[in-house]
C-alpha positions as CSV (number, residue, x, y, z in Angstrom):
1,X,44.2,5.2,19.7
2,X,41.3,4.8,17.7
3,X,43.1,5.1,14.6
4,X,46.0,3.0,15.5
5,X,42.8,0.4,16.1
6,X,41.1,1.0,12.8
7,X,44.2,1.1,10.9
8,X,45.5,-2.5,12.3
9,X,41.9,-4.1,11.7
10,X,42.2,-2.6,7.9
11,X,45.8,-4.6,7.4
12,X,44.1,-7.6,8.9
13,X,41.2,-7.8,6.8
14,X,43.6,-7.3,4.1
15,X,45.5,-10.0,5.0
16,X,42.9,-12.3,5.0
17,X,42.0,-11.8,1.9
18,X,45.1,-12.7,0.8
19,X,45.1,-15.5,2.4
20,X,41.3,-15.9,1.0
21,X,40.2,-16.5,4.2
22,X,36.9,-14.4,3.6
23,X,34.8,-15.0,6.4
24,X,37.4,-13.8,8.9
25,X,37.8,-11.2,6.8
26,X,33.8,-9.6,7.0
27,X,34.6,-10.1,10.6
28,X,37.1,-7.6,10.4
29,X,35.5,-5.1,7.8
30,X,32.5,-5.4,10.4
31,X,34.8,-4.4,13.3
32,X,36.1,-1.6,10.7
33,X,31.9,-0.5,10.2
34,X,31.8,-0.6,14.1
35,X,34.2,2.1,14.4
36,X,33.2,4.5,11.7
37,X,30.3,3.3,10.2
38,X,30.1,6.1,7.5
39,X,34.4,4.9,6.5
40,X,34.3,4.7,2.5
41,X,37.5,3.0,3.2
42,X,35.8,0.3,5.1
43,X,33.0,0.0,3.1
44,X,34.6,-0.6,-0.1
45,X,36.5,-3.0,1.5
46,X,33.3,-5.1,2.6
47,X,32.5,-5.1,-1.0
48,X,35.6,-6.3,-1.9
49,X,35.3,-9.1,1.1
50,X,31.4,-10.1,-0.6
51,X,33.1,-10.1,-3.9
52,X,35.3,-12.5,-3.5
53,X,32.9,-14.4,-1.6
54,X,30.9,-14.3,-4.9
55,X,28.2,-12.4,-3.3
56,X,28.0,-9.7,-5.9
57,X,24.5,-8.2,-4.8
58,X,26.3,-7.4,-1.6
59,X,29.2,-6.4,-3.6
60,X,27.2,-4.0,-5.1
61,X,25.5,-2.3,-2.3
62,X,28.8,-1.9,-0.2
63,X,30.4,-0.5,-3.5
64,X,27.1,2.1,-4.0
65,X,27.7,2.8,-0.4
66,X,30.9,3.6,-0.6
67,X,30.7,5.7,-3.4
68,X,27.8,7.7,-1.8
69,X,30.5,8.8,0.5
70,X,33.2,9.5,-1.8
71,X,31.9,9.3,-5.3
72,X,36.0,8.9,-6.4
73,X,36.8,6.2,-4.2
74,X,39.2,3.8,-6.4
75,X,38.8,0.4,-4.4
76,X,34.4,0.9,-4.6
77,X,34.8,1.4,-8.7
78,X,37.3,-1.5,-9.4
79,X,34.3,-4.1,-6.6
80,X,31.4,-2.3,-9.1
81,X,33.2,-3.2,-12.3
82,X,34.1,-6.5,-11.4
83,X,30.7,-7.5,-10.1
84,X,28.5,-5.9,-13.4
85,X,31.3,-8.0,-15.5
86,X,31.4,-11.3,-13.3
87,X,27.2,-11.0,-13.4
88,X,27.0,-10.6,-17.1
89,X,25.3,-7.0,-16.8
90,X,27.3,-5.9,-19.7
91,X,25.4,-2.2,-20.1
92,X,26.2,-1.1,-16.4
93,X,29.3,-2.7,-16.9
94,X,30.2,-0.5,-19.8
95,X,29.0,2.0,-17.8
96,X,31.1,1.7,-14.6
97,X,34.2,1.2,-17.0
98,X,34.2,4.3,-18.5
99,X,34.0,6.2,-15.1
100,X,36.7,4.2,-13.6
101,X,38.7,4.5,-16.6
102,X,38.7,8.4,-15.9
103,X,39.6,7.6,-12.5
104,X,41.8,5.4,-12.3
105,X,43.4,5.1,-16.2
106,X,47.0,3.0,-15.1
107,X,44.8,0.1,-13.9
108,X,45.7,-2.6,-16.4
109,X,42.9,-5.2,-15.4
110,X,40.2,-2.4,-16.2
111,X,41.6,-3.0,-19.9
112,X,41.5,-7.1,-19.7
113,X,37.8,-7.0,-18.6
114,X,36.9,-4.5,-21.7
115,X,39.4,-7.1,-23.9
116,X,37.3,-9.7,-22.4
117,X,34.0,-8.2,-23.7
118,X,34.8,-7.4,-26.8
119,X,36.2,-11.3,-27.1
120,X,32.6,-12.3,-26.1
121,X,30.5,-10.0,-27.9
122,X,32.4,-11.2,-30.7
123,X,32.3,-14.7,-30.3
124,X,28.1,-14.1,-29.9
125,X,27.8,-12.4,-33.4
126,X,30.1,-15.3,-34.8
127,X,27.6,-17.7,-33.5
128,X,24.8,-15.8,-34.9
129,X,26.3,-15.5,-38.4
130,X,27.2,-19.3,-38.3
131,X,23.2,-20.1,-37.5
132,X,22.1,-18.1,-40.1
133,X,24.7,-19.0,-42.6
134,X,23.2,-23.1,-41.4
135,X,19.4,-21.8,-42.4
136,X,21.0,-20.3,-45.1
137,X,20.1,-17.0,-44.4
138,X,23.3,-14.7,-46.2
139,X,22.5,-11.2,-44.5
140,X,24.6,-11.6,-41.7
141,X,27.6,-11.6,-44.3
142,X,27.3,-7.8,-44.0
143,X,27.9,-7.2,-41.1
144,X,31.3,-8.5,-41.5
145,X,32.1,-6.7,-44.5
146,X,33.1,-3.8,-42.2
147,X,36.6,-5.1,-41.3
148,X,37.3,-6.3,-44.6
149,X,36.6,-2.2,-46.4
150,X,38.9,-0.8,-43.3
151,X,41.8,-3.5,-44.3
152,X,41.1,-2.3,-47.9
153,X,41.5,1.4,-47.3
154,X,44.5,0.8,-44.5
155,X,46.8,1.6,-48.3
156,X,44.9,5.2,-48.4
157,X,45.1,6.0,-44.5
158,X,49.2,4.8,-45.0
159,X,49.5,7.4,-47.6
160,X,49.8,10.1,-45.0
161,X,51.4,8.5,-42.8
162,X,54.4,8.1,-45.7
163,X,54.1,11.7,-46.4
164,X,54.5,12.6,-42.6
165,X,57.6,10.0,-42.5
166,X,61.1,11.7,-41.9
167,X,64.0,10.4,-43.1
168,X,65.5,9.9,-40.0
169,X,62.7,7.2,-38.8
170,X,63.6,4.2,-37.4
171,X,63.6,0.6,-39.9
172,X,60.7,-0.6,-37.9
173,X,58.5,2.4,-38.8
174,X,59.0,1.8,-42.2
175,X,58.8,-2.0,-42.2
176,X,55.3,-1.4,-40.5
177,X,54.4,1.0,-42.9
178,X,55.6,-1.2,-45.6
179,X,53.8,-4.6,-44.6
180,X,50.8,-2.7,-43.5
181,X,50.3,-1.2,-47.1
182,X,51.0,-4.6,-48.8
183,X,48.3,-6.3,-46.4
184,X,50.7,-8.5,-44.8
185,X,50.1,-6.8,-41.4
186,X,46.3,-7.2,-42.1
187,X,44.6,-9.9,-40.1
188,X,41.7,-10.0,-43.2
189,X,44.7,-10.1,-45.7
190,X,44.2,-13.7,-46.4
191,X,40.6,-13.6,-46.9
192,X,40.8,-9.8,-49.5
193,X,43.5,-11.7,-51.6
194,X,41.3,-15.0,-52.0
């Protein structure tokens, strides 16, 4: 009976949260805690409830309790992730990503969040290089170059590839091939050819 009991409160509190009716939903992850207090179940579940309440302190203490109990528990990593990205603590986030990558490798918004920060960190050093390029400061320029010498020696790299090429291969391989040697695939191709 006490199953049937925690497994209806479970649905419900899921339910709610669909319905983003988050309140309700702590209600019913505190009945959950009531039963079995030590449930990693239950206790990623409040952590999911405090996340989307945008209370990601809590968040993060229902999450590290959860994963006290079961350090592989899926729903615990994806709350910790999500609250180290949503509160800008990019190093732990980093962190957590990588473990929950091994976990859990098919879950697809693991790989917009890392898109996400890699967008931003960009669009920081972009802002950086455009201040110093104001003060007139040309250093920065460097560490730009980086892209630019890969695009230039994508012709090398696409040597091999050519070599390990069977006749058989489909068009498209070859048309890749083909507009990646010539730089038209190459998002810097505009800027080597100027």
């Amino acid at each position: 009976m006490e199953q049937a009991a925690w497994q209806a409160s479970y649905r419900a509190a899921e339910q709610l949260i669909e319905w983003k009716r988050y309140k309700e939903a702590l209600e019913e992850t505190q009945r959950l805690l009531a039963l079995d207090p030590e449930d990693a179940d239950a206790l990623a579940l409040a952590g999911r409830v405090h996340l989307c309440m945008d209370r990601h302190q809590e968040a993060l203490h229902w999450a590290q309790e959860a994963l006290r109990r079961d350090p592989e528990h899926l729903l615990a990593w994806f709350v910790r992730v999500s609250a180290y990205y949503e509160t800008g603590r990019l190093k732990e986030f980093q962190e957590a990503l990588a473990e929950a990558l091994r976990l859990d490798p098919y879950e697809s918004f693991y790989y917009y969040l890392n898109a996400n920060y890699y967008n931003k960190k960009r669009t920081i050093l972009v802002r950086q290089v455009r201040a110093a390029e104001r003060a007139g400061d040309t250093a920065p320029q460097s560490r730009l170059s980086r892209p630019a010498q890969l695009c230039r020696s994508a012709p090398w790299r696409l040597r091999g590839i050519r070599a390990a090429r069977r006749p058989g291969d489909p068009p498209r391989w070859r048309d890749a091939a083909r507009a990646a040697s010539s730089g038209l695939g190459c998002p810097h191709a505009r800027r080597l050819q100027a």
